[in-house]
C-alpha positions in Angstrom: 29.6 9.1 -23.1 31.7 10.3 -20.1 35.0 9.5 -19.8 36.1 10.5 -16.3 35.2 7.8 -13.3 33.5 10.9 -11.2 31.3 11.5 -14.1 30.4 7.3 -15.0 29.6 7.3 -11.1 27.8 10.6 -11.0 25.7 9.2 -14.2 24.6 5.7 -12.4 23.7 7.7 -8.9 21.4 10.1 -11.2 19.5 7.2 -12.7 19.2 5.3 -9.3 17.9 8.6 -7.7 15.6 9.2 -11.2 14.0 5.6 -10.7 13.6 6.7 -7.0 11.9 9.9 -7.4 9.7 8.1 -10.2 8.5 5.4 -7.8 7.5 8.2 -5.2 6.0 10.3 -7.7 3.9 7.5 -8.8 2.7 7.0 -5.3 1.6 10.3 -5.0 -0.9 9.9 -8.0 -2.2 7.0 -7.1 -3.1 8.3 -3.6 -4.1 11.3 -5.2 -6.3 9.6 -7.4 -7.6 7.4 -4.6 -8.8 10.4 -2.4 -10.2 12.0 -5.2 -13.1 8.7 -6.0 -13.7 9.1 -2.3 -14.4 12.2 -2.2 -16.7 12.3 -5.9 -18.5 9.4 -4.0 -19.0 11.6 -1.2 -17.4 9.1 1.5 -16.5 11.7 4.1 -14.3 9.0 6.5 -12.7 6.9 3.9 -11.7 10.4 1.8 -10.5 11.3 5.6 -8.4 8.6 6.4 -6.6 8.3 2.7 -6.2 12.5 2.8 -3.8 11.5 6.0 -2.1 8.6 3.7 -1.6 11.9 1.3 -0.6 14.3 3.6 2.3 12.4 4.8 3.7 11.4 0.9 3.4 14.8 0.0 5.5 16.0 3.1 8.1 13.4 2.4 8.2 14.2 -1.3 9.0 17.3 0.1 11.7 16.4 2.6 13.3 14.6 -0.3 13.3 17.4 -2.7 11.0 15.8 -5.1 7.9 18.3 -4.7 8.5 22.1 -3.9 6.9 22.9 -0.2 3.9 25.6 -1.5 3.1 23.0 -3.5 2.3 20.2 -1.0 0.8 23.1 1.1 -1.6 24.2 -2.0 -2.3 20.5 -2.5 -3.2 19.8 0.9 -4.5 22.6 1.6 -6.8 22.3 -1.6 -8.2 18.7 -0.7 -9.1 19.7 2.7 -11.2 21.9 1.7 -12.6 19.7 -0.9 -12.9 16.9 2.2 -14.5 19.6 4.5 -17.3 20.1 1.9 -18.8 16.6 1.8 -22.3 17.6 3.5 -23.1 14.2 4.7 -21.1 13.4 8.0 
């Protein structure tokens, strides 16, 4: 256990940022997994609209320091492709 007040602070602001980044990364999957059943059932606008919903958690992951940037841009950069080749328009 710490003993200094810096370090008892310091240990409450990393487990209120740890529940943070948990709750955001949680959103990610789930969006991640919603885009995904889109695109397996071949829904090109639906898999569309939540790929924005994506893009956008994925940049602010990365504003946040939560996700590394070449990540998000792999990701996204992935499921566009993946969005782009649903044949039926």
């Amino acid at each position: 256990m710490a003993h200094r007040r810096s370090s008892i602070k310091k240990i409450r602001i990393d487990k209120r940022r740890r529940l943070q980044n948990l709750r955001i990364i949680s959103e990610l999957k789930t969006v991640t997994r919603k885009v995904q059943e889109s695109i397996a059932a071949k829904k090109w606008e639906e898999a569309l609209k939540k790929s924005r919903e994506l893009f956008s958690k994925l940049d602010k992951a990365v504003k946040k320091g939560i996700l590394h940037k070449r990540r998000a841009s792999r990701q996204k950069s992935r499921f566009t492709l993946r969005i782009n080749s649903i044949p039926s328009r």
